[in-house]
C-alpha atoms as an extended CHARMM CRD file, in Angstrom:
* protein
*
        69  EXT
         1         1  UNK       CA              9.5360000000       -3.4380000000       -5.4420000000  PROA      1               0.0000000000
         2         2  UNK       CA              7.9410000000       -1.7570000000       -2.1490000000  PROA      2               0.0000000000
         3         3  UNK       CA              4.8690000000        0.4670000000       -3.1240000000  PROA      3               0.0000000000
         4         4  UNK       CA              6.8630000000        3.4020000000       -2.0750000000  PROA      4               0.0000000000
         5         5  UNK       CA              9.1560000000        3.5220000000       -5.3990000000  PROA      5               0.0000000000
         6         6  UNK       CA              5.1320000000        3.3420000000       -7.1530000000  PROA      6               0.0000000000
         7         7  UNK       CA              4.7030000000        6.0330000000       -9.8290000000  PROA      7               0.0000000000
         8         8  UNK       CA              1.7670000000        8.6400000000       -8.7700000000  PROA      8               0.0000000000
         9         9  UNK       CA             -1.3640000000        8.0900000000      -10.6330000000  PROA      9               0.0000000000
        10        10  UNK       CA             -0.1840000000        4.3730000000      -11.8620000000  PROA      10              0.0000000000
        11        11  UNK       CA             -2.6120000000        1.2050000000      -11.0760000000  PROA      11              0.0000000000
        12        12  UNK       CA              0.1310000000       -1.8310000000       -9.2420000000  PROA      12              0.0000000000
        13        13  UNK       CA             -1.0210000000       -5.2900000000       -8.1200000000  PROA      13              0.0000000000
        14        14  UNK       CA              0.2170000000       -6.3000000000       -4.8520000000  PROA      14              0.0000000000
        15        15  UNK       CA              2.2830000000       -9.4610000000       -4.6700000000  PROA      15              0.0000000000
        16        16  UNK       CA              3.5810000000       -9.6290000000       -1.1160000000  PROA      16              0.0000000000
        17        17  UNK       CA              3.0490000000       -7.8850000000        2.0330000000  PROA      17              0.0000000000
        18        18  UNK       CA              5.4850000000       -8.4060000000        4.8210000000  PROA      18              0.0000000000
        19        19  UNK       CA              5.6950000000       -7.7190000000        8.9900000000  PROA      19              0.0000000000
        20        20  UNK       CA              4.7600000000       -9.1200000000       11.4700000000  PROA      20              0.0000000000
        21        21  UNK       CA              1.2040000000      -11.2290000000       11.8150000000  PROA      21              0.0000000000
        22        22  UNK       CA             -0.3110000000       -7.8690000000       13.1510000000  PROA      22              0.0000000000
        23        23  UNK       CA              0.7960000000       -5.5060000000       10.8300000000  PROA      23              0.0000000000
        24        24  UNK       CA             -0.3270000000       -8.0020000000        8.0900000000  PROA      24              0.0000000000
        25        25  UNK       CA             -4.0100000000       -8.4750000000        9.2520000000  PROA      25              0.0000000000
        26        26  UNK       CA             -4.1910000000       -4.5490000000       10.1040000000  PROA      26              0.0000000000
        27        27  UNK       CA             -3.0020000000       -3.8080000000        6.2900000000  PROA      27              0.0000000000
        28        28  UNK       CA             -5.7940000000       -6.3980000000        5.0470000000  PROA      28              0.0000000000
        29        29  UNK       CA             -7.9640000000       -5.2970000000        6.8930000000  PROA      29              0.0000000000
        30        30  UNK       CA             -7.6370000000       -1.9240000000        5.5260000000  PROA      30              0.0000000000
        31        31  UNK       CA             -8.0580000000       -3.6960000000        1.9370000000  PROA      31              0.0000000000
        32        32  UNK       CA             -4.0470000000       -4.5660000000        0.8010000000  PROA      32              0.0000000000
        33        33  UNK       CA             -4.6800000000       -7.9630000000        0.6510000000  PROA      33              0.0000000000
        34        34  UNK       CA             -2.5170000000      -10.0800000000       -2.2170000000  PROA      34              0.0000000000
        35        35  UNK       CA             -3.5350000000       -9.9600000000       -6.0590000000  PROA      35              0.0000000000
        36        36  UNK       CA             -5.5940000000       -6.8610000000       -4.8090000000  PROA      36              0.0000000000
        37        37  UNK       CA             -5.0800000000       -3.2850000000       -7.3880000000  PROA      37              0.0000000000
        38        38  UNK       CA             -3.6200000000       -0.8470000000       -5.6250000000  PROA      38              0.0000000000
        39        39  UNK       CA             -3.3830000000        3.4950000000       -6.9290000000  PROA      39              0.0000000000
        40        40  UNK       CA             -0.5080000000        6.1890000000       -5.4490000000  PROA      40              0.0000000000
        41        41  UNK       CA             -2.3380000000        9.3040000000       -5.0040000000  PROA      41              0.0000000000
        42        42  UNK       CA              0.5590000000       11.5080000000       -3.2910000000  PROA      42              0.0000000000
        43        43  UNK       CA              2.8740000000       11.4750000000       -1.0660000000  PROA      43              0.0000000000
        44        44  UNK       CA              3.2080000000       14.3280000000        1.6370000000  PROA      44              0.0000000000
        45        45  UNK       CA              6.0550000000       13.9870000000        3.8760000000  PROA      45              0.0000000000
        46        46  UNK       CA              6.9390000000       10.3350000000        3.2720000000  PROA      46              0.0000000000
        47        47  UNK       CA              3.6110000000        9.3320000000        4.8430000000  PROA      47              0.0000000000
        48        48  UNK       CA              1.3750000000        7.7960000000        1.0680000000  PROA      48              0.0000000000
        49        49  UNK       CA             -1.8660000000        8.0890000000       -0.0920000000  PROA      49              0.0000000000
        50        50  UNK       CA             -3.4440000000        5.3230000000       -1.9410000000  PROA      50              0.0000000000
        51        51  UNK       CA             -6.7120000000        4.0490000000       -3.8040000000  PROA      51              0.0000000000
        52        52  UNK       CA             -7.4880000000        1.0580000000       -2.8140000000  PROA      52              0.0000000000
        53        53  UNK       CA            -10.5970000000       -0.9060000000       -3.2480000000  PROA      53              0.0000000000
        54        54  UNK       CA            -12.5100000000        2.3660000000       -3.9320000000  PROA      54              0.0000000000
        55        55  UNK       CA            -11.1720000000        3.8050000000       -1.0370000000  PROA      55              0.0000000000
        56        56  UNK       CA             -8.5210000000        6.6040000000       -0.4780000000  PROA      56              0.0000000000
        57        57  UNK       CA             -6.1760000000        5.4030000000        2.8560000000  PROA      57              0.0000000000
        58        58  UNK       CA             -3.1780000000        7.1050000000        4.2890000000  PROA      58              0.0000000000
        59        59  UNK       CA             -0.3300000000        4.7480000000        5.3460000000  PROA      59              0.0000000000
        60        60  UNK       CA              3.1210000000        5.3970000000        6.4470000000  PROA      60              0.0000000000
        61        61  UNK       CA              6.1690000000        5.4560000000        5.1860000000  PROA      61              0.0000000000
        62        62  UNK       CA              7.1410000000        2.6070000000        7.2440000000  PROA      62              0.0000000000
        63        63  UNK       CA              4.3940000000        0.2660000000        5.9440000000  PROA      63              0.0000000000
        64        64  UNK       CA              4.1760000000        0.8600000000        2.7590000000  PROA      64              0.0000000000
        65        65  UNK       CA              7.7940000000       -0.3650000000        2.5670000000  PROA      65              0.0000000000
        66        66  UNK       CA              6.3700000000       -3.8070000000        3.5630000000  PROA      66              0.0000000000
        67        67  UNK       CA              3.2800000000       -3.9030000000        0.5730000000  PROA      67              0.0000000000
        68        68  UNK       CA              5.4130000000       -5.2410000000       -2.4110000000  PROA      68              0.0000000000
        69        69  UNK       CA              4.1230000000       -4.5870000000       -6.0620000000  PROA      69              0.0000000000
């Protein structure tokens, strides 16, 4: 399921990410990378924060639809 349907506060496990070659290496590159833990903090406005590798990162709506957990 995309990481937007994630429950707040719940740890996932990413086991896909989709797009296109550059939206792939920007969302590794801002630590989503495959196998990797991934934490919903909130969501304001459709855009979602998350805790990932020890780091809190706002994504949108948009590409969190393409992180599968």
């Amino acid at each position: 399921m995309p990481l937007t349907f994630a429950v707040v506060g719940e740890e996932n496990i990413i086991k896909k990410i989709g797009g296109k070659q550059e939206v792939k290496a920007h969302l590794e590159n801002l630590g989503f990378v495959v196998g990797g833990a991934v934490t919903v903090i909130s969501t304001i406005g459709g855009n979602i924060i998350v805790n990932v590798k020890d780091s809190r990162v706002a994504i949108s709506k948009e590409a969190a639809q393409k992180i599968m957990i």
